[in-house]
Backbone as CSV, one residue per row, in Angstrom:
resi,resn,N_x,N_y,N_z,CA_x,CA_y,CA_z,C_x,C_y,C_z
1,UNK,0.812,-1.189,0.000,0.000,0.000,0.000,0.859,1.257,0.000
2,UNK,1.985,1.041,0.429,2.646,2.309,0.788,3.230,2.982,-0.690
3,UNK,3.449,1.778,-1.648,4.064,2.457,-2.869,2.993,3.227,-3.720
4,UNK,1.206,2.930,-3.195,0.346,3.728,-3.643,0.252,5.025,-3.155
5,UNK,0.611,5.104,-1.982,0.458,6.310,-1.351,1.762,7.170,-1.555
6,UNK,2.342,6.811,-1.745,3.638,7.791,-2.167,4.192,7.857,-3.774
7,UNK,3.470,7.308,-4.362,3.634,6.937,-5.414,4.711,6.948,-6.395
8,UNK,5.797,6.317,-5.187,7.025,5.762,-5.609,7.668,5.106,-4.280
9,UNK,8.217,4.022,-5.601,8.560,2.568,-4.219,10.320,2.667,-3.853
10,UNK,10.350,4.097,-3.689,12.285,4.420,-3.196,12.379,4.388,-1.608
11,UNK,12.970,3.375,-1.200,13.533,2.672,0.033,14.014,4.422,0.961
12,UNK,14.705,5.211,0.295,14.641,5.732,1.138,13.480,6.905,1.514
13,UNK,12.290,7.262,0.763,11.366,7.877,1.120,10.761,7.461,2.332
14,UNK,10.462,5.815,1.699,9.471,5.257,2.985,9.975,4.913,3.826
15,UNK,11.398,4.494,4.341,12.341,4.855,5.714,12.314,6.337,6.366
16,UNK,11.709,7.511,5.564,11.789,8.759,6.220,10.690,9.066,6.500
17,UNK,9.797,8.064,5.476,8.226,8.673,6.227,7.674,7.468,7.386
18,UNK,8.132,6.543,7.219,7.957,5.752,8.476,8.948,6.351,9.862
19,UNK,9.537,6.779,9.990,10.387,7.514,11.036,9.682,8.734,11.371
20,UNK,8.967,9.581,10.117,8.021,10.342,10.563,7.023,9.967,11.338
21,UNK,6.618,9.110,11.129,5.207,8.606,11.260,5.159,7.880,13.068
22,UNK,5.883,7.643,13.287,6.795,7.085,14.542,7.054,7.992,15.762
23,UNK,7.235,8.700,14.917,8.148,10.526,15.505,6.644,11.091,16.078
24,UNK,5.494,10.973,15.052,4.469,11.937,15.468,3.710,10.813,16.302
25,UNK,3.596,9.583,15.973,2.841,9.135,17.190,3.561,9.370,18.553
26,UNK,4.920,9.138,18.718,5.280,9.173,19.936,4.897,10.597,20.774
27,UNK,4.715,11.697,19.254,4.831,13.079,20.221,3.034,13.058,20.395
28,UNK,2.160,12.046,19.649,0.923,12.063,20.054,0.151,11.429,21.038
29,UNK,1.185,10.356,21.501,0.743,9.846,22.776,0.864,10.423,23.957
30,UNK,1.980,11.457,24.144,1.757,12.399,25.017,0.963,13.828,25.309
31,UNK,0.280,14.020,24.016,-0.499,15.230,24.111,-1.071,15.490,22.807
32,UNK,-2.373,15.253,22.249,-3.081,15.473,21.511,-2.479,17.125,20.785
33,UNK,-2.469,17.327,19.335,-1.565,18.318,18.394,-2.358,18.460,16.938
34,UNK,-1.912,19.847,16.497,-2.552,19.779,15.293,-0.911,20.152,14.468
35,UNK,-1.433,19.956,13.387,0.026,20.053,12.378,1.020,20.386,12.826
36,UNK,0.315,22.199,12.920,1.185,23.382,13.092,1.998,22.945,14.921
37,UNK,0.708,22.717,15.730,1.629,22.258,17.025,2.664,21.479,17.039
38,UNK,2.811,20.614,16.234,3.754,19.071,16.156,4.886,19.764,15.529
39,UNK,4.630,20.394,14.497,6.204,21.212,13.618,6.428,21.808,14.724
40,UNK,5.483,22.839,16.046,6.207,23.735,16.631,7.237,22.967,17.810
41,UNK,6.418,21.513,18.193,7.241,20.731,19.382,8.854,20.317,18.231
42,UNK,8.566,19.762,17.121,9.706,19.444,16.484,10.921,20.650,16.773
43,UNK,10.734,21.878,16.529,11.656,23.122,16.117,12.232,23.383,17.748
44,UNK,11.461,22.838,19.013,11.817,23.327,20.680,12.454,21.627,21.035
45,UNK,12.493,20.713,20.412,13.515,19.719,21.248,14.945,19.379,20.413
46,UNK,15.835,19.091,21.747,17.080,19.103,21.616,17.736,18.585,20.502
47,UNK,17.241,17.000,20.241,17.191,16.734,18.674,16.768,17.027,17.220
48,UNK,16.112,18.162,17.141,16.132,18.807,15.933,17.336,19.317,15.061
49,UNK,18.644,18.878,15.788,19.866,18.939,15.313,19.976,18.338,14.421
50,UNK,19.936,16.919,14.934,19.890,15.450,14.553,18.958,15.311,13.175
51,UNK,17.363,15.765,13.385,16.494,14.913,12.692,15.826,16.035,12.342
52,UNK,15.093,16.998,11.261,14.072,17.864,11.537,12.814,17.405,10.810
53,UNK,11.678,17.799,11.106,10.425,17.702,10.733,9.878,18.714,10.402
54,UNK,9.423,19.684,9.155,8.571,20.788,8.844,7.045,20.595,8.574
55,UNK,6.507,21.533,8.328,5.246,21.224,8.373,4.742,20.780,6.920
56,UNK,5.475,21.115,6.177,5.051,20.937,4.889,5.125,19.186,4.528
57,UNK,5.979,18.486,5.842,5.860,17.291,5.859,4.954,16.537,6.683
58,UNK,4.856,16.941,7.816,3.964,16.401,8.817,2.933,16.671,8.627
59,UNK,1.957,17.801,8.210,0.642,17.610,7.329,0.073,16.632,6.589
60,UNK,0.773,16.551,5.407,0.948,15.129,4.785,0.586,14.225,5.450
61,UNK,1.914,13.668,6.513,1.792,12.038,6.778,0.817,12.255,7.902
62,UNK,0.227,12.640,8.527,-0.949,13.143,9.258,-2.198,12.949,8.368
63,UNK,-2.476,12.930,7.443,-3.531,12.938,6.431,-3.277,11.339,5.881
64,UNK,-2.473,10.565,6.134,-1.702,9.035,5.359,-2.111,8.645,6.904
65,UNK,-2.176,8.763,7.728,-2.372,7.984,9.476,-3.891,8.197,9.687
66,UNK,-4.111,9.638,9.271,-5.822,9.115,9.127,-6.478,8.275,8.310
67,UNK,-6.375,7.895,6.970,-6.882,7.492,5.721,-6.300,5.959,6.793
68,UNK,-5.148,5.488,6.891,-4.830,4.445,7.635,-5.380,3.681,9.048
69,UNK,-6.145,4.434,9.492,-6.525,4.672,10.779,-5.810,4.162,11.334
């Protein structure tokens, strides 16, 4: 399913959107968020060095976790 939804089957997309996808549940099990909140927790923790998340991405896979339930 995933190569429908992204509509391309490159190993490293869906390693970055599954890490997304991971990233926002973990920050959703601690406190219910809308897009814009989740980009704003991404940009205030220490690892945004490391890893970043914008909104122009997390919208998206937020809209792929609903359709998924």
């Amino acid at each position: 399913m995933a190569k429908l939804l992204y509509g391309r089957c490159e190993d490293s997309l869906l390693k970055v959107s599954g890490a997304l996808r991971h990233a926002l549940l973990g920050s959703l099990s601690q406190e219910r968020a809308s897009g814009y909140e989740l980009a704003r927790r991404f940009e205030r923790t220490p690892w945004r060095y490391a890893w970043h998340a914008q909104y122009s991405q997390i919208r998206p896979e937020l809209g792929r976790m609903a359709i998924d339930g």
